[in-house]
Each structure stands twice: as C-alpha cells, then as structure tokens.
N, C-alpha and C positions, 0 to 999 in steps of 0.2 A: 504494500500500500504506500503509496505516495499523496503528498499534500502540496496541493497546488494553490498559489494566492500572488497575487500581483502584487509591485514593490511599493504601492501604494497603503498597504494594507501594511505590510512590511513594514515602513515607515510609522504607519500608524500608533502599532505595539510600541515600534523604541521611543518614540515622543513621549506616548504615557509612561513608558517604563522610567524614564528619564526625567521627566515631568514630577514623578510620585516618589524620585529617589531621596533619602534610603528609604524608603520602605516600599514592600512590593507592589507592585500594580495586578491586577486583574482585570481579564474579559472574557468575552467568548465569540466564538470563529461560527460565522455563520453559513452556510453553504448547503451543496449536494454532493452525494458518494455514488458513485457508478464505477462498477466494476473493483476494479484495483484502487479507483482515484479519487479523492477527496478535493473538493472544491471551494478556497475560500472564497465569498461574494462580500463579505464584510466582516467587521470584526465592530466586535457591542462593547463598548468598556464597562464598564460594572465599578463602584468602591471595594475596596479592600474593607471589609468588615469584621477583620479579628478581634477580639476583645476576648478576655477572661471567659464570660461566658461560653466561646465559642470552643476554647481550648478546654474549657469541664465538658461540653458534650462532645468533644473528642476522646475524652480521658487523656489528655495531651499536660502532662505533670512538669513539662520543659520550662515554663514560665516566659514561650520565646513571645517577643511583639513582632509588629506589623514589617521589622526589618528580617523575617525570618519565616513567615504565615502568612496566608491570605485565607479569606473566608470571603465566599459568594454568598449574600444573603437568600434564604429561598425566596423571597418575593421578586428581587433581579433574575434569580434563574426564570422564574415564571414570566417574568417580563419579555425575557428575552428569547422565551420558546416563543411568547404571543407575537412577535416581534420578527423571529423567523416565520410561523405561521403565517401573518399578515403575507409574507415577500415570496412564498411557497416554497420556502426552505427548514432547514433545522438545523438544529446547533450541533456541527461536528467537532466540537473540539473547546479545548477552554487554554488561552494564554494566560502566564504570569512570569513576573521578574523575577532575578535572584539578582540582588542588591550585593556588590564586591564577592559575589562569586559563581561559578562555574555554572555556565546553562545544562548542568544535567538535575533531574529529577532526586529527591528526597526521600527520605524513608515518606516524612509525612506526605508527600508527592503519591508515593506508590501506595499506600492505605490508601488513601481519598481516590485515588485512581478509578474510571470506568472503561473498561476495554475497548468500547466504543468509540472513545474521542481521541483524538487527538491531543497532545499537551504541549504547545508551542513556550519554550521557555527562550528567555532573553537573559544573558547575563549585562550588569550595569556596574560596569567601573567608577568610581566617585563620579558619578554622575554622568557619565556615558555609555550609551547603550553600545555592547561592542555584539557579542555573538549571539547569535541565535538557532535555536536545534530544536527540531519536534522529535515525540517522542509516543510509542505506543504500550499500552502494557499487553504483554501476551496471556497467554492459557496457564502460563504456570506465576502469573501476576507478579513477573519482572518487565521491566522497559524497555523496550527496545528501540533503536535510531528508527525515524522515520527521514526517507528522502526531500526535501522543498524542493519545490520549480518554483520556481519564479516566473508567471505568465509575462508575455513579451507584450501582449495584444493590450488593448484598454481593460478597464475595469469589468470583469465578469457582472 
C-alpha cells in the first residue's frame, strides 16, 4: 500500500506541525483507497487535546504533555468523518508531529494504532518541520514504512 497526497497537502502538515511546535500537532488525511493506493484529497487539522484526563483513560502513568501526546477529541473525529462524508470521502489516515524527534511511531503511537489508517508523522526540529514518513501497523500490530508519492498533477 502506498499513500499518495500532493505537496500541497504536504506543506500543509509541516506548517501546522511547525506552527504548534513544541508540542504536537494533529489531523486527519482525508481521501479514497482503491486497490493498493491510498489517496490524500485533504488533510482536516484537529487541536491536540491531551490533558490528564486523557492520559487516565489511557492508563498512560508517563505524566508526558502535549510535547510528547496528542489526543483527537471524539467530537473532531466525528466532525471530521461528517466532513469526509459531506466530500464523498473518508478518513484514511491521521497525521501528527514529533517535536525534536525522529518521524517514526511510539509505543503510544502503536497502542492507539488502527490498521486501517495511515499514520503520517512529521519530525520538527526547534521548530522546523524537517522529515516526514507514513507508516502502517500490520496483523501482528507492529508498523511498518508506508511508500508517499507525491502527486505531480493539481490538487486531487
């Protein structure tokens, strides 16, 4: 499976990611899947909503904050299905930062994990978005690289 999204979109992620630095950003990849390919057509930004709370109904005992966590509220997810719905799409995937460190996935990354998405992560150096890597969890709920293309054409 490959994820495919225009540099527009692309751009998008690092601005928020860079925008919200240190602390993480959050959103979700909006699009269609056919076949092997995954399609971004937009990307929904959402708040980072970690808080305490969020981290007791994890049972998440780390104490990390928002430069370390992100949390989708479920009303933004909801929002954001309505939101694909509306566009005749759904939500393949959900981006988020890693603030001074490495765009790969977390333990807490891989718990909160759905096989189904996509997980576009952006690493952000004092405040520059530098790399970005997606990432799938498989059948045995480890992650694995996912390919990006980068569309050439106008915005999907």
């Amino acid at each position: 499976m490959s994820l495919t999204l225009h540099a527009d979109h692309l751009q998008a992620v690092k601005a928020h990611a860079a925008r919200t630095y240190p602390e993480e950003c959050c959103g979700l990849l909006l699009g269609t899947i056919a076949a092997d390919q995954k399609a971004v057509h937009d990307v929904y930004e959402v708040s980072n909503l970690w808080t305490v709370d969020a981290a007791n109904e994890l049972n998440d005992n780390t104490a990390l904050t928002k430069t370390r966590r992100y949390w989708i509220a479920p009303e933004d997810m909801l929002a954001g299905m309505r939101e694909a719905r509306r566009r005749s799409l759904e939500i393949i995937g959900i981006y988020h930062s890693h603030p001074d460190y490495p765009a790969i996935p977390s333990e807490c990354d891989r718990a909160l994990a759905w096989s189904q998405y996509s997980y576009l992560i952006v690493s952000v150096e004092q405040g520059t978005a530098k790399d970005c890597r997606s990432w799938t969890l498989n059948d045995q709920q480890s992650f694995e690289p996912e390919v990006i293309q980068l569309a050439e054409t106008a915005r999907m």
